[in-house]
N, C-alpha and C positions, 0 to 999 in steps of 0.2 A: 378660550384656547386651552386652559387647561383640561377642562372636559376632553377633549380630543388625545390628550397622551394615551391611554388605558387602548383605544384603537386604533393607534399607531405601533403603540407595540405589539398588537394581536395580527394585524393587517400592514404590513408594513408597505410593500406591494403597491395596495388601494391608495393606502394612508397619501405616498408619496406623487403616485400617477395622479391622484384626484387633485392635488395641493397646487401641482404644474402643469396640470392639464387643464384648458376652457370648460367650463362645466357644460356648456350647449353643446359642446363640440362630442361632447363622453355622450351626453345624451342623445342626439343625431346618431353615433355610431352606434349606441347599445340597439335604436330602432331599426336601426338597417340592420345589423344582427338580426332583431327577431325577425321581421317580415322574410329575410334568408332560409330560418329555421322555419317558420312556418310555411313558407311556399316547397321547402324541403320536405315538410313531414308529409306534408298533404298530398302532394305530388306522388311522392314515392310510398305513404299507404294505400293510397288508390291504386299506381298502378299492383302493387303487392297483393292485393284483394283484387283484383283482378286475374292475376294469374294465379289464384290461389290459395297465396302462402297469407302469414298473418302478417296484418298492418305494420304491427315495430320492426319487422325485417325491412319492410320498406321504409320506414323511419331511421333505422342503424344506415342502410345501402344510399340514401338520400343526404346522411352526414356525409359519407365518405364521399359523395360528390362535388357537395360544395366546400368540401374540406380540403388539408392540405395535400390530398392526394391526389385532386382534381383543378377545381377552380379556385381553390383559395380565396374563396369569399371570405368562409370561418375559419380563421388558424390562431394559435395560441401559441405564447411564446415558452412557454413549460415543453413544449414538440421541434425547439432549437432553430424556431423562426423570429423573425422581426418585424415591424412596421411593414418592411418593404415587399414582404409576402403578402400581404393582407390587399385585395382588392379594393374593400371599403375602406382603409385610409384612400388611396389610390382617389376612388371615388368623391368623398369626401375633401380633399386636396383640389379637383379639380370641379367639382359645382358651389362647397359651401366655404373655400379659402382656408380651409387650413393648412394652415405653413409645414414646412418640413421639419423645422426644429420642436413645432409641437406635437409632429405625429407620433413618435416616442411613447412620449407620456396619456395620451388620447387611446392610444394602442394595448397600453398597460391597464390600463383600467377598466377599458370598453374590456377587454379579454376577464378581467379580476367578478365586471358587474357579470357578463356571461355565464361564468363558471362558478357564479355562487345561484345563480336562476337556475340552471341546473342542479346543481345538489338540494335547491327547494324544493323543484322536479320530482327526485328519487325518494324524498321526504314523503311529498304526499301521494308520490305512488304507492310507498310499503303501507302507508295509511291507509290510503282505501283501498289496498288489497287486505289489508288485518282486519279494515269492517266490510269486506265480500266473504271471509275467513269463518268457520265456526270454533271457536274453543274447545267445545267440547267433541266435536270431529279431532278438532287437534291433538288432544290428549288424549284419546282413543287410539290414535295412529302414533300417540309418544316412543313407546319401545320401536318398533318398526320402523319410524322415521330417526329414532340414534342410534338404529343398527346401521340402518342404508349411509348418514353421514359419517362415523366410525369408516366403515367400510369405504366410502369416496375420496375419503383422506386418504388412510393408510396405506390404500394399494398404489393408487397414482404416486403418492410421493415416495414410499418407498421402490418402486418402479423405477420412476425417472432419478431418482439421487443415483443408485445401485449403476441404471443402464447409460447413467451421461460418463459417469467414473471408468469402468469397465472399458464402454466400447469407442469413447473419445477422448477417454484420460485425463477427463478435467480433474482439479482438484476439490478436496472434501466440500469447503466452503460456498465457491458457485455452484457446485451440483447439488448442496441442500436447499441454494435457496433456488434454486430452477424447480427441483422437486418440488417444493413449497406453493411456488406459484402453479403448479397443477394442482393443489388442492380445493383451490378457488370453485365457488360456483354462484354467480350471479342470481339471486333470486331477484331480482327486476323483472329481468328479462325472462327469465319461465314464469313467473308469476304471473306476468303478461299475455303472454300467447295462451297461456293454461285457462285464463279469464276469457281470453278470445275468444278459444271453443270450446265453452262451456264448460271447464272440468274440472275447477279449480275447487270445488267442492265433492268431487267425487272422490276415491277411494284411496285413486293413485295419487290425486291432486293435491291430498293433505298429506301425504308420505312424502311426495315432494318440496312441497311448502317448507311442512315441518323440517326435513331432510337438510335444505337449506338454510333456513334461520341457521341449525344447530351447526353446517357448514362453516357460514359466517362467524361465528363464537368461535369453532375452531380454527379456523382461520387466521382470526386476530391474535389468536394464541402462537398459534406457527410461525405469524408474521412477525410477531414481537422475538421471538426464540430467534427466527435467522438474521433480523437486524439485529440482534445482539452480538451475533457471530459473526455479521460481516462488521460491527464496528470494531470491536477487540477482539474476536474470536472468544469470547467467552459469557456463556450464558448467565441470564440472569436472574436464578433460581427463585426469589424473592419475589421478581415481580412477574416470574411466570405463573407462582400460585394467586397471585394478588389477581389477574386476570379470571384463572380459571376460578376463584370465588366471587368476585363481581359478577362477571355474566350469570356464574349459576345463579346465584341470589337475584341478578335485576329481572332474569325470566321467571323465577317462583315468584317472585314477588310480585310482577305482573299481574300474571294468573290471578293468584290471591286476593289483590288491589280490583279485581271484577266483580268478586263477591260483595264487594265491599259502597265500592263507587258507584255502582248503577242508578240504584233510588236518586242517589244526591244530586248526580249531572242529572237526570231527569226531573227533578223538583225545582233546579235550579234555572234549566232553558225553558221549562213552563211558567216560570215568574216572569221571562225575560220577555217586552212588550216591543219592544222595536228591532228595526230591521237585521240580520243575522243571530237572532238572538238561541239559534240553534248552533249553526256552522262556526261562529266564531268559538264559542266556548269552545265548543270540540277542536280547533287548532289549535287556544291557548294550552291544551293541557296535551294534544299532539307533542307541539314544538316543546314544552317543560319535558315530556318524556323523553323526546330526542336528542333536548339540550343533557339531561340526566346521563343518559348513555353515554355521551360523548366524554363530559366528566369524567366519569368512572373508568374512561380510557376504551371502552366499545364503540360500535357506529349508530352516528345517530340514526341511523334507517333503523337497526334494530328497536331502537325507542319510537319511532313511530308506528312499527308494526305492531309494539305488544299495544298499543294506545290504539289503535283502530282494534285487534281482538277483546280489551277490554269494552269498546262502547259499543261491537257489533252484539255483546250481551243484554243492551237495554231495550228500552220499547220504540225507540227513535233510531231505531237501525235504518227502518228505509225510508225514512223520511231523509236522515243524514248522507245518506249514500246519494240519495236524488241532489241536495245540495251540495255536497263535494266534488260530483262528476262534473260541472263543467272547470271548477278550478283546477283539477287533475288533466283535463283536457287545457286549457290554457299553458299549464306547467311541463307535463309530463314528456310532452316532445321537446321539448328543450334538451333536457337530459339525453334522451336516445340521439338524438340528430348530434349533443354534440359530442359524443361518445364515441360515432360516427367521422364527425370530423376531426377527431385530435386524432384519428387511425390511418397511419403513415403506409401505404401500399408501396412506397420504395424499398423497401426489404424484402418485397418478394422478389426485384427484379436481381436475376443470375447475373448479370455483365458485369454488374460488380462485383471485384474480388471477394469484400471482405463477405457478402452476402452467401458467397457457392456455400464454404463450410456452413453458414448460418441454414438454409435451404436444409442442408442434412439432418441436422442437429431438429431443425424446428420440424422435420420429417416425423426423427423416431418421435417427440414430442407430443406433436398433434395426434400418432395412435396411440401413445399412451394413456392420453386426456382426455380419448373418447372410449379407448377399454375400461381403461380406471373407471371410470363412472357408469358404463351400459353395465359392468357387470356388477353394481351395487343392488339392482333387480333382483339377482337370483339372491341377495341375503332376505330376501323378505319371506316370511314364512307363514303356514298357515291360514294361508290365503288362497287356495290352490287355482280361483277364477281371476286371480287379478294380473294386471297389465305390467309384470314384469320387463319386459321391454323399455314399455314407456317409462316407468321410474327411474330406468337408467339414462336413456335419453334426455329427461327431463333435469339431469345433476349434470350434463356436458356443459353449458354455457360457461364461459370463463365470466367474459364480459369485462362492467368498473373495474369489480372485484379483484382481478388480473389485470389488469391496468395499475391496478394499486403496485402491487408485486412488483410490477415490472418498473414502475417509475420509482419504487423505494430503493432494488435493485440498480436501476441506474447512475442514481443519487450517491449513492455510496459507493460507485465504483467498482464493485466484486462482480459485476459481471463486462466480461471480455464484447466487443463489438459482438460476432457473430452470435455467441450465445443470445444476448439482451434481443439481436434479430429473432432469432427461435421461438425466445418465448412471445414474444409482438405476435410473432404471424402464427401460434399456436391461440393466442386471444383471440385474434381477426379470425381465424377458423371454425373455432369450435362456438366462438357469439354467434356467427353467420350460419352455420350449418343446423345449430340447434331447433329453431324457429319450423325450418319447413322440416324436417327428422321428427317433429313433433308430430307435426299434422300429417306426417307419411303414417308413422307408426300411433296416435291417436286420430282418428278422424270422430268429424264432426258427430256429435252424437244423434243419434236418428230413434232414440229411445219412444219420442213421446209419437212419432207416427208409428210405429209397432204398436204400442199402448192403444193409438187410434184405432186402428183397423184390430184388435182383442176386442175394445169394447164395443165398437161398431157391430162383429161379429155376435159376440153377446147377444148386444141388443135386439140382433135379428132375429138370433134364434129364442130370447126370448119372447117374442111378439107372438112366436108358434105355440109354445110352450105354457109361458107364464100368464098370468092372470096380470089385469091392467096394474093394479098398486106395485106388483112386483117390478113389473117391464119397467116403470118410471125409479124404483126407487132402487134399483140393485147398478144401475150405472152412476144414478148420483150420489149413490156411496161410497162406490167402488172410484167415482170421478175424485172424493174429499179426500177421501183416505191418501190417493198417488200426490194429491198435491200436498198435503201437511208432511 
């Protein structure tokens, strides 16, 4: 029993729901969860790939169904619900007898196990996006991608601080951290759809990436600066620098840690004779990256991503990307679906008072939040073919990321009902619009039928033209070259 203090006090939450709750009973609910999330994902990326758009919009649109906006299968008590929302107690209560005094704690926990599968989720999705990711693309697009997030910061939140003051007279404190919370940009969810159709390697793709990581960094800087001012109003100079030299150091040092690593993890999963003796390594030292970040007070997604672009440098890139795709498929919808379902659509509705102001407010908000970021595009330079558009579109998603903001925001009190509405339904917006804005303004690439019918062409004409050695050998070098 002693053993269990140290996660009692980390988990208090768990610690407590799991202690007075039936353990079959947690277990039973946690399965009915999943099978919910996964008939959710599935569902609704099929029909999404159907009409179109990309699969996690139908995974995000699929939470909010079975969430508490809908069906209340999936609801969490962090969204100011209880047992008595939750379908699957409901369920549970009436085929496997669980009583009412224990749904409480059953409820608590089943929700605690959920929302930690999820954050395992967003773990190894930044993973094997950092090993889909090239490094050295990345550092290539470095200046370019911390002009664009400089720029996605600074103008949205000085925007929305400036235009909530001014034209709704809020005060200094809520309006920095509402500004704040527009700095946000999910790299999940672009990294996603960008992987979808193809582009996560292309030009824009790593302007974005990159754009975002450095978002995030900033981010958690911004976030720490305005919880310090919604706790006391006064910042906390000391550990705003403590911050901004962590992240810089844990991402050079990343980088660095690639030159260094590669041989070793590859000497080491080639000794290794039995079953995972690739895929595991590569999580244990994911999860040490992720746990490292979190330490040092960043997110652990960021420590998974530098840890998939470190191992995407060794010779076991695609072998390891084959092996982590189906656990990323197992995981990954969890996170989106319940991202989904913690997103309360009763804030959109006008009938309620407190909502009408909120509606306004989340108004100028939401163009803020989609200006701020389409015009991060035109900072890009020297590029004069590239998909300016898209890079802006691609830094719109709020997403967790703004969910963070807003449930920190909450927590603390500094922000007023309808504001806290604003920025909600400025998350719910610009997560949901980002996705198909993607594929309007990047479509599918069609590069390699073009390339088809060149070399086709070619080849025809050189049939006329050329001599036999030539006709065979000027397409199949022409064919190595496009593919290396």
């Amino acid at each position: 029993m002693h053993l269990l203090n140290p996660i009692s006090f980390s988990f208090p939450l768990l610690a407590s729901a799991t202690q007075a709750a039936d353990s079959s009973m947690v277990v039973a609910a946690v399965l009915l969860s999943l099978v919910v999330i996964y008939l959710a994902s599935k569902v609704g990326g099929e029909l999404s790939n159907k009409l179109g758009f990309p699969p996690v919009l139908g995974e995000l649109v699929g939470g909010v169904v079975v969430g508490i906006s809908v069906f209340h299968l999936l609801v969490f008590p962090e969204g100011g619900t209880d047992a008595s929302n939750s379908l699957i107690m409901t369920f549970l209560q009436t085929t496997a007898g669980l009583s009412p005094e224990a749904t409480p704690a059953v409820f608590a926990a089943q929700s605690e196990v959920v929302s930690v599968l999820a954050e395992l989720g967003v773990i190894i999705l930044l993973f094997e996006i950092g090993l889909e990711s090239n490094l050295k693309d990345l550092m290539a697009v470095g200046i370019q991608a911390t002009i664009v997030a400089c720029v996605g910061v600074a103008v949205p939140f000085a925007a929305g601080t400036v235009g909530l003051m001014t034209l709704f007279g809020i005060s200094a404190v809520p309006a920095i951290f509402a500004g704040a919370a527009l700095t946000a940009t999910s790299i999940g969810i672009t990294s996603k759809v960008l992987s979808e159709l193809g582009r996560l390697n292309s030009k824009e793709g790593q302007i974005i990436l990159g754009a975002a990581v450095i978002d995030d960094v900033l981010g958690i800087i911004v976030l720490a600066v305005v919880a310090s001012l919604a706790k006391d109003g006064v910042v906390d100079v000391s550990k705003v620098i403590y911050l901004i030299i962590s992240a810089t150091g844990f991402i050079l040092g990343s980088i660095l840690l690639g030159n260094v690593f590669n041989r070793s993890f590859v000497a080491i999963a080639d000794k290794l004779k039995t079953r995972g003796g690739l895929v595991i390594p590569a999580f244990i030292f994911a999860f040490a990256m992720a746990y490292l970040a979190a330490v040092i007070h960043l997110e652990a997604i960021l420590g998974a991503f530098a840890a998939g672009l470190v191992l995407e440098e060794t010779d076991k890139r695609k072998e390891l990307q084959m092996q982590v795709c189906p656990i990323a498929d197992m995981l990954v919808p969890i996170f989106f679906v319940t991202v989904g379902a913690k997103t309360d659509l009763g804030v959109l509705n006008p009938g309620i008072p407190d909502n009408r102001e909120g509606l306004i407010m989340a108004t100028f908000l939401i163009i803020v939040a989609i200006i701020g970021k389409v015009i991060t595009g035109l900072s890009v330079f020297g590029q004069p073919e590239i998909n300016r558009l898209a890079i802006g579109v691609g830094m719109i998603p709020r997403g967790e990321v703004g969910l963070v903001f807003a449930g920190v925001g909450a927590a603390s009190g500094v922000l007023s009902k309808p504001l806290g509405a604003a920025i909600i339904m400025m998350v719910i917006l610009t997560t949901f619009l980002a996705p198909p804005l993607l594929r309007f303004v990047f479509p599918e690439p069609k590069t390699a039928d073009s390339e088809q019918l060149i070399l086709d062409g070619a080849s025809g004409t050189s049939l006329v033209i050329e001599p036999p050695q030539s006709k065979v050998s000027v397409p199949e070098g022409t064919t190595e070259s496009r593919d290396s």
